[in-house]
C-alpha positions, -999 to 999 in steps of 0.1 A, spaced: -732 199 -640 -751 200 -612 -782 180 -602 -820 195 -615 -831 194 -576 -798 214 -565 -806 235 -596 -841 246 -587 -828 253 -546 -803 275 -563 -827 294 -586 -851 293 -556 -823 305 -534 -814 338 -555 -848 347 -564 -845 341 -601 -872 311 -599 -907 324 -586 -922 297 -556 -949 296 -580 -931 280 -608 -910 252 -590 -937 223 -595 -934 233 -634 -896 237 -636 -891 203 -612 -911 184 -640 -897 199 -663 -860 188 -655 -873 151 -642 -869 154 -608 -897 133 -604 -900 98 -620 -923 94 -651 -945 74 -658 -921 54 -679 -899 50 -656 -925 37 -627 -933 11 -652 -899 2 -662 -889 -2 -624 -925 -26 -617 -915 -46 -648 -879 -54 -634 -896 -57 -600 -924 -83 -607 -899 -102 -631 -875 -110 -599 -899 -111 -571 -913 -139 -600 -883 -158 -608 -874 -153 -570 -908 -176 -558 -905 -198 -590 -871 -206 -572 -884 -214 -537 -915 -230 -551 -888 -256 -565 -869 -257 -539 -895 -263 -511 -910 -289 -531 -878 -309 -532 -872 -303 -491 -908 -317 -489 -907 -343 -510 -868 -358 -497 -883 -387 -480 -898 -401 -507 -870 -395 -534 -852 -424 -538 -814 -429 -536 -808 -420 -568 -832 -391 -572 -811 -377 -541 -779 -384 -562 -793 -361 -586 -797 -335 -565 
């Protein structure tokens, strides 16, 4: 099977699909991303980008904060 976008070219191609018609028949196959999907992909986004900072939030305040840990605070880490 071959992909929607390649599809419509084709139909385009060989005159079967009008110029008219190919912003209907391109959502109609999914070419583009739905709105379901955009969200989907924001969710996943944010929720690294997130845990990502919580991360280096940690870990800057650690490399900030080394002087004043004591010996066995260092051990720890």
């Amino acid at each position: 099977m071959t992909q929607p976008r390649r599809t419509i070219e084709q139909l385009l191609h060989q005159g079967i699909l009008p110029l008219k018609n190919t912003e209907a028949a391109a959502t109609h196959l999914e070419v583009y991303p739905s709105k379901r999907t955009w969200l989907t992909f924001f969710d996943k986004a944010l929720l690294i980008i997130g845990t990502i900072a919580l991360v280096l939030s940690l870990v800057f305040f650690i490399a900030y904060n080394w002087v004043n840990i004591g010996k066995m605070g260092k051990l720890l880490w």
